[in-house]
N, C-alpha and C positions, 0 to 999 in steps of 0.2 A: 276533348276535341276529336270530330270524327271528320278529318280529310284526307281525301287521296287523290293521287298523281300517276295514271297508269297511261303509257308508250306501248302499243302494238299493232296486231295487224288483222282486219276482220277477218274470221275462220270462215263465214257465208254472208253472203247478202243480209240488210237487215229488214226486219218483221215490224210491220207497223198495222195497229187496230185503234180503233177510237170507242171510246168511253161508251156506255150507252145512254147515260142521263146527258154527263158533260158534252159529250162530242170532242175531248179532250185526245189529239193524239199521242199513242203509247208506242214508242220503240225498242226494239229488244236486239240484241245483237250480244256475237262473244268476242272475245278480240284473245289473241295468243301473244303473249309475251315470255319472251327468251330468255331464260335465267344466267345465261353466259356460261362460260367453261369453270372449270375446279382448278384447281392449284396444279393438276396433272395435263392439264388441256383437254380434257375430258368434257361433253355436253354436260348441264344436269339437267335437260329437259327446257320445258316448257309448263306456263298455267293459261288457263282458259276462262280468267272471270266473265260472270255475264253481267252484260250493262243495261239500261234503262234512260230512258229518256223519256221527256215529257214535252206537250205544243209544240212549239216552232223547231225547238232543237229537233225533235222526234221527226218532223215533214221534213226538215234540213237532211238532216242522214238519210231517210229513205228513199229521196231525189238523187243525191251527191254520192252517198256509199254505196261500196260494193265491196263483193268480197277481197281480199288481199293488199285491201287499200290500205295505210298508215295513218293511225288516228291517235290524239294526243286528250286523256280523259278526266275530267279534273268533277270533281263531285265526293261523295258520302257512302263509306259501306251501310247498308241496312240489310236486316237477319230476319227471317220469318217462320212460318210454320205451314201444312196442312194437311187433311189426312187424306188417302189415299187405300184407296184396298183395305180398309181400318188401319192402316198403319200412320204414323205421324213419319211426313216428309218436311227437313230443315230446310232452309233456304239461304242463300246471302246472295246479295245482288252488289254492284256497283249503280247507285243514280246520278247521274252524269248534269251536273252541272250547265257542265260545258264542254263541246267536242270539238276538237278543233284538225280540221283538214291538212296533214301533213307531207302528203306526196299531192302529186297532180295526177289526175285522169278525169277522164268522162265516164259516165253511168253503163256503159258500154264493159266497161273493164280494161280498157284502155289507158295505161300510165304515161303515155308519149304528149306531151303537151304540146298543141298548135298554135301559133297566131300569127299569121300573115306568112309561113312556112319555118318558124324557128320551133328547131326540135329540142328535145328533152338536154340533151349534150351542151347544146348552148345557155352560154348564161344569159342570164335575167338581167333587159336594160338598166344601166346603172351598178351593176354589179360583174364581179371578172372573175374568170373562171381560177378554180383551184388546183394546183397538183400535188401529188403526195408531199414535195418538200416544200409545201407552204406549210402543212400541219406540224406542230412543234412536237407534239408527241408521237 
């Protein structure tokens, strides 16, 4: 089974080209994800896989994302090859399935969400706001 589940945040804007026969668009992007602290509270860093996308997901992201936004990535590692200077360069990609929009902003870079003057702070009709001691943990 080759799936995966990757949570983070685009390092830059993403890159989209189209096919030259298909006219299929291709999106590229890295996204960083936080590996949490050690047992001492220590960072241990961060990884930076790069993702892929294909048609509509691909036009989707390149519309909607930008950098620093939160994206939720659901698809298949693939491994490749080429050469380079005569040398052989490896590869591994993430192709993404499915990417799914997980903070709000506009294409601006903008994370404060509008509509009809309700800001990022307020909740979302139907839903009521959290404070720390709602969370159980």
């Amino acid at each position: 089974m080759n799936s995966v589940q990757l949570i983070g945040r685009l390092t830059r804007d993403p890159s989209t080209s189209y096919g030259a026969a298909s006219q299929t668009a291709v999106c590229r992007f890295t996204i960083a994800i936080d590996r949490g602290k050690d047992r001492n509270g220590e960072d241990r860093g961060a990884d930076f896989p790069s993702i892929v996308c294909f048609g509509k997901t691909a036009e989707l992201v390149e519309k909607y994302m930008t950098k620093g936004r939160l994206v939720g990535i659901t698809g298949r590692i693939q491994t490749g090859s080429y050469e380079r200077d005569g040398q052989k360069v490896y590869t591994t990609d993430i192709i993404a399935d499915r990417v799914e929009f997980l903070d709000r902003g506009d294409r601006s870079g903008n994370s404060s969400y509008s509509n009809s003057g309700t800001e990022q702070d307020e909740p979302i009709p139907g839903f009521s706001k959290l404070t720390d001691d709602d969370i159980p943990f």
